[in-house]
Structures are given as structure tokens and as C-alpha cells.
N, C-alpha and C positions, 0 to 999 in steps of 0.2 A: 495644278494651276492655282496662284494667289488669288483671293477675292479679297479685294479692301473691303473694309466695314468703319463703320460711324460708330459712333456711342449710341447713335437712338436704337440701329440694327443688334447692340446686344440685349437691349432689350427681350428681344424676340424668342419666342418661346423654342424650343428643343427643335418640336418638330421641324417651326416654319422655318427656321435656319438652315434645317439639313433640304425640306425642299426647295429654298433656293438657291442653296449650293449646290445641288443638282443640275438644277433647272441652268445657270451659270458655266456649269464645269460641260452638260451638253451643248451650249450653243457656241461655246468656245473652241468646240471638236468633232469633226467632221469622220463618219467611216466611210471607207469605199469599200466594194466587193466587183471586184471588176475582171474582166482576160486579163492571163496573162501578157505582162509587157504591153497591155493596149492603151495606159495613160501617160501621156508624156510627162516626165519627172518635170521639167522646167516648167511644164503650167501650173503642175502641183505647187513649185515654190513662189511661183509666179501668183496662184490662189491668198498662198497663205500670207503670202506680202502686203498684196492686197485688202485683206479682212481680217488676219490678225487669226483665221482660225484653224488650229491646227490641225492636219490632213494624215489619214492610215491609208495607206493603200494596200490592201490581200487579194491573192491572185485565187482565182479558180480556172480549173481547165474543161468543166462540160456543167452545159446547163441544168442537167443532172444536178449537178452538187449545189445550183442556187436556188432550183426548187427543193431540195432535201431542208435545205436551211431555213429558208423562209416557213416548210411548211411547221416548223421545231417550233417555231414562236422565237421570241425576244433576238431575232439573231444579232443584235447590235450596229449594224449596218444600219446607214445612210440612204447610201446609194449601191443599185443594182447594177451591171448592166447584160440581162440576158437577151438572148433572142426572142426575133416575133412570135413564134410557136407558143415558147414558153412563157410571152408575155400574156399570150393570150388565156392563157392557163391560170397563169397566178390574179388575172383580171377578173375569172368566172368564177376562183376560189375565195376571192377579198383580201389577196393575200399584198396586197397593193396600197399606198396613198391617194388619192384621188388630189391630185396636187393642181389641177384645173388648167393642165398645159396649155391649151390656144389662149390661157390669158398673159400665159409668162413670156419674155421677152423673148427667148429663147424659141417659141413656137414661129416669128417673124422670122427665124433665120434656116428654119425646115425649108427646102426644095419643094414646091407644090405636089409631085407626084408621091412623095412620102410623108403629108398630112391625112389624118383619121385615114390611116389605112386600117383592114381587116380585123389586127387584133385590138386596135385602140378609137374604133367607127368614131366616138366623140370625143377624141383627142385629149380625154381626163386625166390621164394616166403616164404616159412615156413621151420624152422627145425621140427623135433617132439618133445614135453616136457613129454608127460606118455600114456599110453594107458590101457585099463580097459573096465568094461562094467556097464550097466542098470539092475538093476534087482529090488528085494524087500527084506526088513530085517524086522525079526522080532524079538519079544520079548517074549522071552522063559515063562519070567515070566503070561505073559497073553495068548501065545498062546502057546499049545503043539505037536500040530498036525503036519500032514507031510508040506514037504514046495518043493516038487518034481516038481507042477505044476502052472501055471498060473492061474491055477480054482481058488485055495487057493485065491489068492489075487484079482481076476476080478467077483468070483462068492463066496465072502468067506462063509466058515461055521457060525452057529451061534454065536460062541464065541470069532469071528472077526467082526460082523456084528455092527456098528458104530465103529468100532476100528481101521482105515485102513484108511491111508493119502496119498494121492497123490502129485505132483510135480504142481505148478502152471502154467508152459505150456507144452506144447503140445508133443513137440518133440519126447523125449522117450517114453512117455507115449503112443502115438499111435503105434509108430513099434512096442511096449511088444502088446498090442493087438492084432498087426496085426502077431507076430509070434503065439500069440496063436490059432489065427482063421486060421493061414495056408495062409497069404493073405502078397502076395509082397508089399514089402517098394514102396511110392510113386507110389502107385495105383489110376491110372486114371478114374477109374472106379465108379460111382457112388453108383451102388448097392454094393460094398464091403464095399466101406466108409459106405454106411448106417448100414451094420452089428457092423461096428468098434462102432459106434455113438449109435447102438441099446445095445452094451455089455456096453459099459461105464454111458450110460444113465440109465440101470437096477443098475449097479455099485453106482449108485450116491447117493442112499438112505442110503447106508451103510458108505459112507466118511464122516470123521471128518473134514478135510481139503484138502485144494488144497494151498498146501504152501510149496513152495525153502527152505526158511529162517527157523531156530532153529529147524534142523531134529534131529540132536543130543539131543535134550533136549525132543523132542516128544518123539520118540521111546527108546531112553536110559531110561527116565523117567517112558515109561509103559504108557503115555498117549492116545498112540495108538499102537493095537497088531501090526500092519504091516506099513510097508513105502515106498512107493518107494523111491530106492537109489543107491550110487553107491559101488563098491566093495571095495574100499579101505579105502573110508568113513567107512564102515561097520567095517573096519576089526580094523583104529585107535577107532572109540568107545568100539570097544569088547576088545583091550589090554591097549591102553591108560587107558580108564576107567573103565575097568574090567564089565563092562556093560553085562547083560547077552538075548546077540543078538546072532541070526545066519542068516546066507547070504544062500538064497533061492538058489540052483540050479533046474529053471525048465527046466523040459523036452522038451518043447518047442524051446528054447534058448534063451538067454541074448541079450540086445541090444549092440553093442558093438561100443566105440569110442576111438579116437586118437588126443589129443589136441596137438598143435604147436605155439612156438613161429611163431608172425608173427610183422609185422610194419607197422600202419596205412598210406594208402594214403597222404602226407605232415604233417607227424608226423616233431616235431622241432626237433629232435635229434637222426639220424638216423646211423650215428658215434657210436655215447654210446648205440643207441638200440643193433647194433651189436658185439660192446663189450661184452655187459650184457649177449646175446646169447652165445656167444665163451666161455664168465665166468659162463654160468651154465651149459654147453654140456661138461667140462672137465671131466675126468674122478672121479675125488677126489670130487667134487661139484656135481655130476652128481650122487656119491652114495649118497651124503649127501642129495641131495635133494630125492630121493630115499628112504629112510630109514624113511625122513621128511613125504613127501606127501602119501608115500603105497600105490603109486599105480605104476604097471608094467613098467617098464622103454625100452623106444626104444634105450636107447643110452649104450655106451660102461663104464659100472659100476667093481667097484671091489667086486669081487664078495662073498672075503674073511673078509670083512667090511659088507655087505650088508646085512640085517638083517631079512628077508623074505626070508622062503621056503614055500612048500609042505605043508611039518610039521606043521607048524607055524602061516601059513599064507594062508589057502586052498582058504579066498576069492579071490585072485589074480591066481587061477590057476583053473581055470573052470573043470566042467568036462558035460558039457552039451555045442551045441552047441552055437558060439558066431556070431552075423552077424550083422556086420558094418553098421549105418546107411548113408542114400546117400542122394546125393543133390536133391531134387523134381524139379520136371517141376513148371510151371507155374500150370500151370489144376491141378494136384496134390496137392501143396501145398494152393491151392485154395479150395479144398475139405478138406486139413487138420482143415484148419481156420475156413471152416463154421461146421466141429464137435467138433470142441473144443468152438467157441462163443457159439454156439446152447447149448454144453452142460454146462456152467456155467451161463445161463441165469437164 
């Protein structure tokens, strides 16, 4: 990026020039760190149109890898957008901006039922970007059968047996377990974890994979009858691609989450992070991103533009119970770690 300069500006001594050419070249530049495929390219340019500042977008596939980064230091990012668990995590560790959300425009256009929730009680920290849940999809073409319970996918029948891909860590994948076994999120408990560790471990014979990356092409493709996934993922491969999938309601219930914009601990551009907040919570961006990403929106949409129903759109409107995953203790997600090492040994 060019910086004009005056004659009085060369003045300026070595240093002070290179720190305001920094200073200049960050607020000019925007990073994101955000899911995969979950910001819609046209607000992006739609962003940069607007303010003149120019936007990265990089993908992560598990909130795993935004706390690894954040916890490295300098990760270069902007903007976050992890889950509530993990927001709540990176809040207790400082690994956060304290960017004073209920004062930002952006807080006016949060849904009342998802202000100072749980992990953000004083609303300092994160707006919400979509909310949705965990579950499994399958592919009608390879599997026929009912898709009501968690059996189907942790204990499949024979005509899923090597057909059925998992997530490569842990997160989701354990509270689905743990709502099928009847056994509370972030269980301190050893003997529960061992049942969780005992079902996924019989589980294991039957997986083709334990991979984030190209869900869409597994299960759209029929490479694998089942997936674990998320609902609105589900629902763009079934209409985007005319893909012949459907979105598991078990009985049990779904894992459910809540991503939020957030701003890394000495992110360089904490100004344009909050712009880019306030420019994707508007209402008119806020369906657009809506309609983009399909999944549930926290924030205030038109709802006459908005392109999911009922109808339409049944992944996104559950009808089996949904329940949030939480931030673990220490001993808990210590037990999570040594059944998921143990089981991909």
C-alpha cells in the first residue's frame, strides 16, 4: 500500500516513519479468521468498497485450531469467529479485545435472547454471527433407513457399516455421544468418559474417516452413507447442489452452537475489526449473509428477502431437542483429550 508523504513528514526520524507506516499499512487491512465458506464474498467486497480497507479472509475448520492460534500470540488476525464454549475460554484466558460490544452498533441489532449470554455475561467481548447445531447427514442414495436416533450413526446398521465419517476432533463429536448415552456435557467423571471412549471405540471399525475438510464432496459424492455435520452445511449441499441428503433429527438431541464475532488479544486493526462488525450486523448484510451462510441468524434480518423457512429449509428448525455445548473444566476436558488421543491411536 502507498502512503503519500509531505516534505515536513521526511523530516521524521527513522523510527517515527516506520511506526507510522505500520500504524497506516494496519488500519488500511483487515484479517479475518473465520469457518469455512461462512462469509459471504459480496459483503466482503461490498466491505471494502465501502471503507477502502482491504479484507483476507482464511478458513479454519474446528475451534480447536482458533484457540491453538490465539493461544501462539501475534496470530495476525482481526477478527475471530469461534464458538460460545470456546469464546468463553479465550475470555477467562485474556486471549480477547475487550472491544465494549453493547456500545457498538452492532450490539442494537443482536435478538434480545442472545445478548450477555453465558460466555460474554457483560456483553464486552463478542456480537453473535449464526447459531445452528451438530448432528449427522446422510445420503439417501446409500442409506434408506430411519435417521430418528444416534444408534443409526454410533452403532450403524449393516448398510452404513464402513460408510460413516466423523469430524477430526473431538468437540462435537463427544457431547453427540454424550447426549446419546444420557451423560452431561463436561463430565468429570471417569467412568462416563470411559463409556463415551467404549461407544466410539466399537464405533471405530465402521469409520472411513475422521476428517473436517471436503465433507461436501464425501457425503454429496455417496463416498460415505453418513457424516457428521452441521445443519446448514446440510441444508446448502441439499439445495445448492441438489444433492440427495437429509439432516438426521435424533431423538436424543443435537449439539447445539453459537459463533460470534470476536477480536484477538493485540490484533493490529481493532478500528476496522469493529467496522466490519457494525458492516455485517446491519440489517440488509445481515440477511445477505443469512441467505449466504444457512444457518439461523441471532441478529435483526428482513425477513421478506430471507430465503429459509419451515418449508424450505426444515435443517435449520429442529424438532428434536437442541443443547449448547459448554466451556469444560480443566479435569473434564482432560478426560475429553485422553478419549479422543486414545481413540485415533
Amino acid at each position: 500500500m502507498l502512503i503519500k508523504t509531505s516534505p515536513i513528514r521526511y523530516l521524521m526520524t527513522g523510527v517515527a516513519f516506520f511506526s507510522l507506516t505500520v500504524a497506516a499499512h494496519a488500519e488500511g487491512k483487515l484479517a479475518i479468521y473465520a469457518w469455512a465458506d461462512s462469509i459471504a464474498p459480496e459483503l466482503v467486497e461490498k466491505f471494502e468498497a465501502e471503507t477502502g480497507i482491504d479484507v483476507t479472509v482464511d478458513a479454519f475448520s474446528s475451534n480447536e485450531d482458533v484457540l491453538t492460534k490465539l493461544q501462539a500470540g501475534s496470530s495476525g488476525y482481526d477478527v475471530v469467529t469461534p464458538s460460545q464454549h470456546f469464546v468463553k475460554i479465550m475470555v477467562d484466558s485474556g486471549l480477547l479485545e475487550d472491544i465494549q460490544a453493547t456500545s457498538m452498533a452492532a450490539y442494537q441489532q443482536v435478538l434480545p435472547n442472545w445478548q450477555k449470554q453465558w460466555w460474554d455475561p457483560t456483553g464486552a467481548y463478542s456480537i453473535p454471527l449464526a447459531y445452528g447445531n451438530a448432528g449427522f447427514t446422510v445420503n439417501r442414495d446409500v442409506y434408506k433407513g430411519p435417521v430418528d436416533s444416534w444408534k443409526i450413526y454410533f452403532e450403524p446398521p449393516a448398510e452404513l457399516q464402513g460408510k460413516i465419517a466423523s469430524l477430526a476432533q473431538p468437540d462435537e463429536v463427544i457431547g453427540a455421544a454424550e447426549n446419546y448415552l444420557g451423560i452431561e456435557y463436561c463430565s468429570e467423571d471417569p467412568a462416563q468418559m470411559k463409556r463415551v471412549f467404549d461407544l466410539l471405540s466399537n464405533q471405530k471399525q465402521f469409520v472411513a474417516a475422521y476428517s473436517s475438510d471436503n465433507i461436501e464432496n464425501r457425503i454429496g459424492g455417496g463416498e460415505v452413507g453418513a457424516h457428521f455435520w452441521w445443519d446448514g452445511n446440510s441444508l446448502r449441499l441439499r439445495r445448492n447442489d441438489k444433492a440427495n441428503v437429509e439432516y438426521a433429527m435424533p431423538k436424543e438431541g443435537l449439539v447445539g452452537w453459537v459463533d460470534s464475532y470476536v477480536v484477538p488479544k493485540g490484533a493490529g486493526n481493532i478500528e476496522g475489526a469493529k467496522k466490519f462488525i457494525d458492516f455485517m450486523t446491519r440489517t440488509d448484510n445481515a440477511t445477505v449473509e443469512y441467505n449466504y451462510y444457512a444457518h439461523s441468524s441471532p441478529l435483526k434480518i428482513d425477513e421478506k428477502t430471507a430465503l429459509y423457512s419451515k418449508e424450505n429449509a426444515p435443517e435449520l428448525f429442529p424438532t428434536v431437542p437442541v443443547k449448547l455445548s459448554k466451556a469444560c473444566s480443566p479435569a473434564a476436558q482432560e478426560l475429553i483429550t485422553k478419549v479422543w488421543t486414545q481413540l485415533l491411536q
